[in-house]
C-alpha positions in Angstrom: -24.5 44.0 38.5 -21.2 42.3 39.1 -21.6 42.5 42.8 -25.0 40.6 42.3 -24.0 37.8 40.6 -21.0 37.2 42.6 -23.4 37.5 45.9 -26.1 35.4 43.6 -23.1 32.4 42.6 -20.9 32.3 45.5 -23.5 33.7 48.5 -21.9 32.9 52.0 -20.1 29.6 51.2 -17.7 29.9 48.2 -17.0 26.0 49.0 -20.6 24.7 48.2 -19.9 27.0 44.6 -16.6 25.3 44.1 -18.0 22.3 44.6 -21.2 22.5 42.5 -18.4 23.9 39.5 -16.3 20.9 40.3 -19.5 18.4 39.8 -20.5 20.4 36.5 -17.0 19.4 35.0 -16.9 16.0 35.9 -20.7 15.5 34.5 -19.2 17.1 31.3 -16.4 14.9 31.4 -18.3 11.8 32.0 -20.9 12.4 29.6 -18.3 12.3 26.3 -17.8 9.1 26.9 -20.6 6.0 27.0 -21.0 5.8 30.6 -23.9 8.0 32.0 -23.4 11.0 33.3 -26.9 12.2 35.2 -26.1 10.7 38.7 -23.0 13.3 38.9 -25.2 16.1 39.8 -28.0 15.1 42.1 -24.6 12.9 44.1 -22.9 16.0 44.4 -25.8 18.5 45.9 -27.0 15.5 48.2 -23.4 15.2 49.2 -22.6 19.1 49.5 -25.7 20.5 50.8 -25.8 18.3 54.2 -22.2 20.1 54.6 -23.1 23.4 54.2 -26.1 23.1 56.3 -23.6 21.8 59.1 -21.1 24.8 58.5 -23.4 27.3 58.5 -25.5 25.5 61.7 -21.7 25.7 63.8 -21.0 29.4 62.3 -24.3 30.8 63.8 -23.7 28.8 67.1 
């Protein structure tokens, strides 16, 4: 079970994951205070996911 949700979370790129965790806590962070906080996430995946496209694109090359 452990194996499948490490496989599930991280998958082949441990730096979209890291990323994805980094937005989560800066969404929490932002949303205790009065500014709003639900751009955070969809900035973060339309940021990350054009890399990892790219990084996986020049690993299969």
């Amino acid at each position: 079970m452990a194996a499948f949700v490490y496989d599930l979370v991280i998958g082949d790129d441990w730096t979209l994951a890291l990323g994805l965790a980094a937005a989560v806590v800066v969404t929490v962070a932002i949303s205790r205070t009065t500014f709003p906080s639900w751009w955070v996430l969809p900035t973060a995946i339309l940021a990350l996911l054009p890399l990892s496209v790219l990084r996986t694109a020049r690993h299969r090359a």
